[in-house]
Structures are given as structure tokens and as C-alpha cells.
C-alpha positions in Angstrom: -23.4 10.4 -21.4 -22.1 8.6 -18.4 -23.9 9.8 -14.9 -20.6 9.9 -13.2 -19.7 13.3 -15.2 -23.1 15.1 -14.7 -22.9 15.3 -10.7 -22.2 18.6 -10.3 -20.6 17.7 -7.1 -17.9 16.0 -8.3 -14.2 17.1 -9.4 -11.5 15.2 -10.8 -9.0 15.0 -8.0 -6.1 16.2 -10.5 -8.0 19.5 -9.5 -8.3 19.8 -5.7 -5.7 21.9 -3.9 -3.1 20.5 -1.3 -4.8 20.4 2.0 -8.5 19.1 0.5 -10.1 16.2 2.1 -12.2 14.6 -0.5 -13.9 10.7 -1.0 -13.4 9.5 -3.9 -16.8 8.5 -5.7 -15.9 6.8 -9.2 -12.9 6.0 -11.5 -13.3 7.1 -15.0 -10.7 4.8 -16.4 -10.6 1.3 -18.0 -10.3 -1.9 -16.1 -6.0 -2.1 -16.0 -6.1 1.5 -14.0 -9.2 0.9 -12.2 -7.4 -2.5 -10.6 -4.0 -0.6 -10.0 -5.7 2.5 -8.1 -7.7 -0.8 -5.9 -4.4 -2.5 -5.4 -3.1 1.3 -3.9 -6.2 1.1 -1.6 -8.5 4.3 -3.9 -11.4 2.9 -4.7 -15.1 4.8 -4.1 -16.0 5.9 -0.8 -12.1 6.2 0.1 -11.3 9.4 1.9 -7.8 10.5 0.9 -6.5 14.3 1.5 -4.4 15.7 -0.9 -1.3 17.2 0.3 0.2 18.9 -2.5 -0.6 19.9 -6.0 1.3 22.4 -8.0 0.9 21.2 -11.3 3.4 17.9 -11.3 2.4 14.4 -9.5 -0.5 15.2 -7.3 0.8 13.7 -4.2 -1.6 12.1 -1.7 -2.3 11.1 2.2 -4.3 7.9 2.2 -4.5 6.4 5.7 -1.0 6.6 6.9 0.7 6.5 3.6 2.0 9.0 0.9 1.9 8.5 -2.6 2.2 10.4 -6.0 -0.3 9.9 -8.7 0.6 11.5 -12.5 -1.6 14.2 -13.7 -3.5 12.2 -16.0 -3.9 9.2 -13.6 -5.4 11.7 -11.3 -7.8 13.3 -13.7 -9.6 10.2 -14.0 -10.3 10.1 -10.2 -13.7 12.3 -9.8 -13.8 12.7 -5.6 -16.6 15.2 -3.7 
């Protein structure tokens, strides 16, 4: 089994609530949504805050930008 899903510590972010500041530690996808999440600045060691999720996009605060981020994109995305 992959390390990455033994830390107790970390979450997928598709399960933080809005107002959470978390750092992202690892994406647990393949190469083509591991490049698109770079190219939207998350990558490990990022700090992004969550701002709201109620069960649709999780939408995010990542420096001075907002963004949304599907369900399932976001469930791949373990943070601490």
C-alpha cells in the first residue's frame, strides 16, 4: 500500500469544511491531473483554505485567487 494513504494526518481535501486552512501534502492521481492541479498553482507544501463545501465543487482560496475543483478531483488531493 502506498505511504501517502497510511498518514493518519492526512485528509482528502474533498473532506475539509469551508473555512479550513490546510497544505496540501500529495496528489493521488495520475500524471494528466497531477500536471493540471501544478499548472493551477496546488502542488505539495501549498497552503490553500477552503472556502466552501457543501457537497458540489469544493471551492478554494489559493493566494489571491478562487477556484472550484469537482468532487472527485478534490478527493484525490490528501492536505494536513
Amino acid at each position: 500500500m502506498n505511504p501517502i494513504y497510511r498518514s493518519r494526518a492526512s485528509r482528502h481535501l474533498s473532506s475539509i469544511h469551508g473555512g479550513e486552512k490546510v497544505v496540501v501534502k500529495a496528489v493521488a492521481g495520475g500524471r494528466d491531473l497531477t500536471r493540471r492541479l501544478r499548472e493551477l498553482g496546488i502542488h505539495e507544501g501549498v497552503e490553500i483554505e477552503v472556502a466552501q463545501n457543501t457537497g458540489g465543487p469544493v471551492i478554494i482560496i489559493l493566494g489571491n485567487s478562487r477556484m472550484a475543483l469537482g468532487q472527485g478531483m478534490a478527493g484525490k488531493i490528501l492536505v494536513e
